[in-house]
N, C-alpha and C positions, 0 to 999 in steps of 0.2 A: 302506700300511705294509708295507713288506717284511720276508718272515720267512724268518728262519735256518735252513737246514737244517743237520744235527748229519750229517758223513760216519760210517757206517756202517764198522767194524771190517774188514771184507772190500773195499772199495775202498780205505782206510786200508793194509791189507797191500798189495793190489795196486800202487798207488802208488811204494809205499816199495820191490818187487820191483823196479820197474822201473827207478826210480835207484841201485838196487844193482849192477844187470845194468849200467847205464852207468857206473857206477864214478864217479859223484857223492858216493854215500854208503856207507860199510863198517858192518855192521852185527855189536858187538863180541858172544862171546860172554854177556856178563850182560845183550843185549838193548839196552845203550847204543850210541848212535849216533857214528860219527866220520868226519867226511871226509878223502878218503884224502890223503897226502901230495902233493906234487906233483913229478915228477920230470923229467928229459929223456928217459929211454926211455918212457914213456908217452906224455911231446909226441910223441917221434917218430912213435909207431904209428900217435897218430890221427892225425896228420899225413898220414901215409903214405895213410893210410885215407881220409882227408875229402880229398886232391889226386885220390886214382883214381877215386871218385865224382866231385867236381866237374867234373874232365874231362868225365866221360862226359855227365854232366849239361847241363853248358854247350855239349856237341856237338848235344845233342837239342831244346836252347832257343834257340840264339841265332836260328838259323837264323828262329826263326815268331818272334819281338820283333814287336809293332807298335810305331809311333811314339807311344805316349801310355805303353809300358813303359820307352823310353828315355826318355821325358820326366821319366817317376819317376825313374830311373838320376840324371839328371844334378842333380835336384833333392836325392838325395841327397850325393850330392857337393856342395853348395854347405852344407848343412846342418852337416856333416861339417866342412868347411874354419869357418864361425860357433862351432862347437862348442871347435872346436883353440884358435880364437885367442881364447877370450873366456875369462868366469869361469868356464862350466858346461860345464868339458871330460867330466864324470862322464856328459854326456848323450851323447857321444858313440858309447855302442853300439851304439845301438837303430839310427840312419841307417845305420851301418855294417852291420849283420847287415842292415838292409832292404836295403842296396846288393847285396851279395853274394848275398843272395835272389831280387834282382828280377832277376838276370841270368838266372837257374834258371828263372823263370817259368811257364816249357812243358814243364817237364822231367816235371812229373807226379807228383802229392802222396805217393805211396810212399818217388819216392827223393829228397824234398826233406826231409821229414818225416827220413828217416834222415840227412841232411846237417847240419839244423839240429841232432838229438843230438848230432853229433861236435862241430858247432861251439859247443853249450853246452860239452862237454869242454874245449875249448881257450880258451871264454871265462875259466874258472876262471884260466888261467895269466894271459893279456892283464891281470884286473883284481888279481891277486897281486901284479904289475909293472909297473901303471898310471904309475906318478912317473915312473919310471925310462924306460920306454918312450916317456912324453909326448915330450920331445924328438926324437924318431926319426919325428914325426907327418909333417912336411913330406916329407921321402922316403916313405911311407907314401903320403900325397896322391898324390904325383907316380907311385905305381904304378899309384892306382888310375883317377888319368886315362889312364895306357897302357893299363891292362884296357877301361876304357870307350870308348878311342877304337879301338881294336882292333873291338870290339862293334860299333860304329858304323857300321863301314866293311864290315860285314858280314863282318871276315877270322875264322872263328873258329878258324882253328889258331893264328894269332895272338895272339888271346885269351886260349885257353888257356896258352901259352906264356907270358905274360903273367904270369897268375893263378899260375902255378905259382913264379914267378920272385918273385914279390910272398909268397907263401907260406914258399918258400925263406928269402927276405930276414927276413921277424919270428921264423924258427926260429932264423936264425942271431943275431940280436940278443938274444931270449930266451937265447939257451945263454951269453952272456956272462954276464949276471945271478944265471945259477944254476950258475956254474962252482962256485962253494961249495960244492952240496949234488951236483952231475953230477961233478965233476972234471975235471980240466983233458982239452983235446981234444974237450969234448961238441959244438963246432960244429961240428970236420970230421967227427966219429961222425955228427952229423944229417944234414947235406951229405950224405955219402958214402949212406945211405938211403935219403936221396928219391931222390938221380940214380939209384940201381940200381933204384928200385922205377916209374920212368920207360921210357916205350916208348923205342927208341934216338931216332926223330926228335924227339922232344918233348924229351930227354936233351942230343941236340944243338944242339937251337935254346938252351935255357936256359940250358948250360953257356958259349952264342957270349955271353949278357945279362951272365952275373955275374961 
C-alpha cells in the first residue's frame, strides 16, 4: 500500500519561489495566486533567451549524437505528424518538447535543465493559441524535418540556422493572434529582435530562409 507524504511548508515555499522567479506564477499581495498575463514582449525575451542558449546548446550536442539519439529524433517526428492528423492533437507536446530535447542530448543537464524552463515559458503561449495555431502544424513539420535533416547530415550551423528560422516563424504567427492585446506591428517588433539579438552569420543565413 502506498503512503502519502503531506509536502512540508518549506519545500511548499520553495516551489512556489521558484515559479515566481520564472514568471509562471505572480504571487498577489493578499498572498493570492495569479498567473501572469501573457504578452508579446515577454514572448519576445524569452525567445531571445531560449534561441542564444539553444544555439550554443545544439553546437555542443549535435556534434557527439549517436545513431540510436537520431533514432529517437525521427521517431519523434512521426509521433508528432500521428498526433497533428488524428483526434489527439492535445498529445502533441510532449514528442515535441522530446524532439527539441533530444537534439540537446550532449549538451549537459545544467543548460538543458535551463532550456526546458524557458520552454515551459513559451509553452504557456503555444497552448493559449492551440486552435488557432493548429492549422499552421504542416509548415511547423516541414521545419522541423529541415532541423532534423540538417542534424543528420552532421551540418550543425545549419541546424542551427534552421532551428532559429523555425523559432522565428511560430513568433511570427503567434504575434498575429495576439495583435489584440500587442498592438499592431508586434511581428516586425519580434523579427526585428531576434535578427539583432543574432550573431551576424547566423543573422545572415536566416534572414537568406524567410
Amino acid at each position: 500500500m502506498r503512503q502519502l507524504v503531506a509536502a512540508g511548508r518549506t519545500p511548499f515555499r520553495e516551489a512556489l519561489r521558484m515559479v515566481q522567479v520564472e514568471k509562471l506564477v505572480d504571487i498577489l499581495p493578499n498572498g493570492r495566486l495569479m498567473v501572469p498575463e501573457l504578452s508579446m514582449e515577454d514572448f519576445t525575451q524569452v525567445q531571445i533567451a531560449r534561441i542564444s542558449m539553444e544555439a550554443a546548446a545544439a553546437r555542443l550536442s549535435i556534434p557527439r549524437l549517436e545513431p540510436e539519439n537520431l533514432a529517437h529524433l525521427e521517431g519523434y517526428m512521426a509521433q508528432m505528424s500521428h498526433y497533428v492528423n488524428s483526434d489527439h492533437f492535445d498529445r502533441v507536446e510532449k514528442p515535441h518538447r522530446d524532439f527539441h530535447r533530444g537534439i540537446l542530448a550532449h549538451a549537459g543537464e545544467t543548460i538543458v535543465l535551463k532550456i526546458d524552463e524557458l520552454s515551459d515559458r513559451i509553452g504557456r503561449y503555444r497552448w493559449a493559441y492551440s486552435v488557432e495555431l493548429r492549422p499552421a502544424w504542416p509548415n511547423r513539420t516541414a521545419e522541423h524535418r529541415a532541423i532534423l535533416d540538417a542534424v543528420n547530415a552532421g551540418d550543425v550551423e545549419e541546424a542551427v540556422t534552421q532551428l532559429v528560422r523555425h523559432y522565428l516563424n511560430a513568433g511570427l504567427l503567434l504575434a498575429e493572434f495576439m495583435e489584440a492585446t500587442s498592438g499592431p506591428g508586434g511581428g516586425d517588433r519580434f523579427r526585428d529582435a531576434i535578427l539583432v539579438s543574432l550573431a551576424p552569420d547566423v543573422r545572415a543565413a536566416v534572414s537568406r530562409l524567410s
